[in-house]
N, C-alpha and C positions, 0 to 999 in steps of 0.2 A: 848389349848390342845397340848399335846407334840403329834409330827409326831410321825407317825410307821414307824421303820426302815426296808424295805422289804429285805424278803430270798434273793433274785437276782434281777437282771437289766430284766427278764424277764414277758412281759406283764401279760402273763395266771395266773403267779404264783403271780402277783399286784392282779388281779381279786378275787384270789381266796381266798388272804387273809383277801377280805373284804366280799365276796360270796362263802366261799367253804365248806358248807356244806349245808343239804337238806334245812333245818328250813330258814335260812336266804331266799333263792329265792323263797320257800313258801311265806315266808310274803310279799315279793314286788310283788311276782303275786298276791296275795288277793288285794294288795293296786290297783295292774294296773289292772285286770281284773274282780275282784268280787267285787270292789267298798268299801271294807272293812277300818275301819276308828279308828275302837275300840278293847281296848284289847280281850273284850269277845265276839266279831267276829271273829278276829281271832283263837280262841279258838275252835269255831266251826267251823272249815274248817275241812272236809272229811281225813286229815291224821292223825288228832288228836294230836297233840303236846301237851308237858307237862306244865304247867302252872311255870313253873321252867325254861325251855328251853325259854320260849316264852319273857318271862321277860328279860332274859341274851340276846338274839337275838336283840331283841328290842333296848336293851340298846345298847348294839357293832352296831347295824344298823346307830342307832341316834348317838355317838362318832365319825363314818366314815363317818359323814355327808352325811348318803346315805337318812335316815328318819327323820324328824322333829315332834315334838309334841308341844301341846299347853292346856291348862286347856280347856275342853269344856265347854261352856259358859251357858248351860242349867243344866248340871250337874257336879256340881264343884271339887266331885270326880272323873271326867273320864279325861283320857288326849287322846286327839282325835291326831294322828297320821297321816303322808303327808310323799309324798316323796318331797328330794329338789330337784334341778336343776340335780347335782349329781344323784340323784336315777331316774330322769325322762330320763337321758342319757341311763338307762339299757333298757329303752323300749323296744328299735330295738331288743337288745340280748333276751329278755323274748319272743318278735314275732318270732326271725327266730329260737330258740327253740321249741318253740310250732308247726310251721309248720315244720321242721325235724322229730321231732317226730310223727307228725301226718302221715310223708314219712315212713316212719318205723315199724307203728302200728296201724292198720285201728280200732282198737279197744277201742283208746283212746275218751275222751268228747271235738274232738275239732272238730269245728261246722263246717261243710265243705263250709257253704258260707265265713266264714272269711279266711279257707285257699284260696277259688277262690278269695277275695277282695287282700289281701295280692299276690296273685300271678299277681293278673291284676295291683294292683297299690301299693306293701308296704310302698311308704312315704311317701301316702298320708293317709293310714291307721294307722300310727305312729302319723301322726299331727294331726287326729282326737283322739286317743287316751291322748296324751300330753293336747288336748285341753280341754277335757275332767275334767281330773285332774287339771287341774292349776288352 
């Protein structure tokens, strides 16, 4: 796979060109937090993406080495989707977003014992997430 040549020497905007839009950090938090594995899981997640987006997403996820698929083994039309090593790196960033926002917006669906786990110990709430996944 040819490298992507990045806008700048600047980290945020390396981020951004593999994560900078809404769809993409959707699908890695269905992958990290809602256990989601298939295309038409992901389909039904609450913001409703277009079955159009979700494909294109997918694909640039899986090319930037952030997601991996594989034929699933019971149904040989679905391809069952992982993050790799690469995307399990984004953890920490999808935790300390969720508790930011959870700082910000008492209104949101984030579950107050995981902001107090995350506040008593976040690495080790990362390594049971990772462990989880892998």
């Amino acid at each position: 796979m040819k490298k992507k040549i990045p806008r700048s020497d600047c980290p945020i905007s390396y981020a951004l060109d593999f994560m900078g839009d809404k769809w993409s950090l959707l699908i890695i938090r269905d992958l990290v937090f809602e256990d989601k594995k298939f295309y038409k899981e992901f389909l039904r997640s609450k913001e409703g993406i277009a079955t159009n987006i979700l494909s294109d997403r997918l694909k640039k996820l899986e090319a930037a080495g952030i997601v991996t698929s594989k034929i699933f083994a019971e149904l040989k039309h679905q391809k069952e989707y992982a993050l790799t090593r690469k995307g399990l790196d984004l953890i920490p960033v999808l935790v300390d977003m969720s508790i930011w926002s959870a700082k910000y917006d008492d209104g949101l669906a984030v579950d107050s014992a995981f902001v107090e786990k995350v506040t008593r110990d976040r690495e080790q709430v990362i390594k049971n997430i990772e462990k989880r996944l892998a």
